[in-house]
C-alpha positions in Angstrom: 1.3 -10.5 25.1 0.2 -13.4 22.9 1.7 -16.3 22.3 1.0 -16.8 19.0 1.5 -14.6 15.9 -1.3 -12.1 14.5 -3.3 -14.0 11.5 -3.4 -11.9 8.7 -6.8 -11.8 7.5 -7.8 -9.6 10.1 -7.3 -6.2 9.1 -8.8 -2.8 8.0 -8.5 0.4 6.0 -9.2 3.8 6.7 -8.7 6.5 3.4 -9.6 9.9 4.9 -12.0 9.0 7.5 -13.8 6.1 5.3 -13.5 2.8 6.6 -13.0 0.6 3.6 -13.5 -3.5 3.4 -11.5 -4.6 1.6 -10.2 -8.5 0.7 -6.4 -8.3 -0.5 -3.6 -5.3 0.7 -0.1 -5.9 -0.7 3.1 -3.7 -1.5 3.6 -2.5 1.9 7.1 -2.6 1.2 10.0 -0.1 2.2 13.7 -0.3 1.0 17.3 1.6 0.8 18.8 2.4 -2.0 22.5 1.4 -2.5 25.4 4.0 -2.9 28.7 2.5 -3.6 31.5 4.8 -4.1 35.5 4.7 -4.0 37.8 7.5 -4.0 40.5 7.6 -6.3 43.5 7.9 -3.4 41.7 4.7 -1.7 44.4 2.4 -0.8 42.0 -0.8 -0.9 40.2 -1.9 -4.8 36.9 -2.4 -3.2 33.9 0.7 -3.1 32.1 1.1 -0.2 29.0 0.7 0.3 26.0 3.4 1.9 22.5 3.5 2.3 20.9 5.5 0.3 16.8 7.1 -0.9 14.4 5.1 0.8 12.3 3.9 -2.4 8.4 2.6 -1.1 6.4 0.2 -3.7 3.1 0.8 -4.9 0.6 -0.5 -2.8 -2.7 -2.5 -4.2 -6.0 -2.7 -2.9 -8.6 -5.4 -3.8 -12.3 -5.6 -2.8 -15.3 -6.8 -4.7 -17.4 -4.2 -6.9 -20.8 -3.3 -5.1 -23.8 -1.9 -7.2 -23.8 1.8 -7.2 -20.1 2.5 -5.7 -17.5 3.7 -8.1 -15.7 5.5 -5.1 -12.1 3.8 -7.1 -12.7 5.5 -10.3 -13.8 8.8 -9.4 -10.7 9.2 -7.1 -8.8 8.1 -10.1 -10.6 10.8 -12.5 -9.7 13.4 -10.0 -6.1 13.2 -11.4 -6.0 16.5 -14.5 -2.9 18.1 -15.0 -0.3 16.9 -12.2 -2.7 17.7 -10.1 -4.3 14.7 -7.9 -6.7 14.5 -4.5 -3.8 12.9 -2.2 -4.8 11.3 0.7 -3.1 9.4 4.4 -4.3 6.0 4.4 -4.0 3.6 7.6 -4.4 0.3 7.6 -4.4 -1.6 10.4 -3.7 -5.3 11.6 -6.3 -6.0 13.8 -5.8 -8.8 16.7 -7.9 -11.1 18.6 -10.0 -8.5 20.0 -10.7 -6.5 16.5 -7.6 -3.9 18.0 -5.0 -2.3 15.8 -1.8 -4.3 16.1 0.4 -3.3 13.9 -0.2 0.0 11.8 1.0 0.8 8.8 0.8 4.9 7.9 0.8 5.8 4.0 1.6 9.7 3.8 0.3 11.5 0.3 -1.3 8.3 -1.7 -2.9 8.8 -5.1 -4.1 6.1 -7.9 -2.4 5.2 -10.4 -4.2 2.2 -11.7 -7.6 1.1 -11.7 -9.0 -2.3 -13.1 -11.8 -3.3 -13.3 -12.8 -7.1 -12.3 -12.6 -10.0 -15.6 -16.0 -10.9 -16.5 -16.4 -15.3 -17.1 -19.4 -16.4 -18.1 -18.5 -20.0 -16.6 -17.1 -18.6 -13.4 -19.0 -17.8 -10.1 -16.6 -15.9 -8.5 -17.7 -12.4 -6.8 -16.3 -9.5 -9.3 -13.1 -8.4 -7.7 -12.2 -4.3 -8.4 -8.5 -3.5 -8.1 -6.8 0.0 -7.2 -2.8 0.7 -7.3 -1.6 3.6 -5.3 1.8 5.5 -5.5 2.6 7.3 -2.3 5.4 9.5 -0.9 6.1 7.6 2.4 5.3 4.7 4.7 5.8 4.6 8.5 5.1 1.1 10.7 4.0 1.1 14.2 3.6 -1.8 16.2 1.2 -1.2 18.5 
């Protein structure tokens, strides 16, 4: 075990067997709903309070454009009447030795959102491509 936490610029992606570079993951988030409820023969004047849905954010993926690879946009066009190409996406925080860490499993994602990079005529950063995701469930496993 090491003695120091896992640096987080280590990591990959892998959407349905492709392994994906990518510079920027964020919205691996999962959280519980709140129920509060009180019956009306309750003796205290307080509700109670439950867990309830788990609700899971959108998660976004950024990675700079390459020449002749519009892989983002034509998974986002294959969205036509409620119907979408969903896939299971890992990604993986990779230690020392380039090994999965910690894993983070995304059940039934599809894109939402797709932006393109800004274009600057004074900048000289590399173009940066952006893709949101919804997705129906995220599981954590520390490896």
């Amino acid at each position: 075990m090491s003695a120091y936490p896992l640096v987080k610029f280590a990591f990959e992606v892998d959407w349905g067997g492709t392994k994906v570079g990518f510079q920027e993951v964020s919205g691996l988030n999962v959280e519980a709903g709140l129920i509060e409820y009180r019956h009306g023969a309750s003796p205290d004047f307080s509700k109670i309070k439950m867990p309830g849905l788990k609700a899971f954010s959108n998660i976004t993926l950024k990675r700079g454009t390459f020449k002749q690879d519009n892989e983002f946009f034509e998974w986002f066009q294959s969205i036509q009447l409620n119907t979408v190409e969903r896939r299971s996406i890992t990604i993986s925080l990779l230690d020392e030795n380039g090994e999965p860490a910690v894993t983070w499993k995304v059940k039934n994602a599809f894109p939402l959102k797709v932006n393109a990079t800004d274009l600057k005529a004074e900048g000289n950063e590399v173009a940066i491509e952006t893709l949101e995701l919804a997705h129906e469930g995220l599981t954590i496993e520390n490896n």
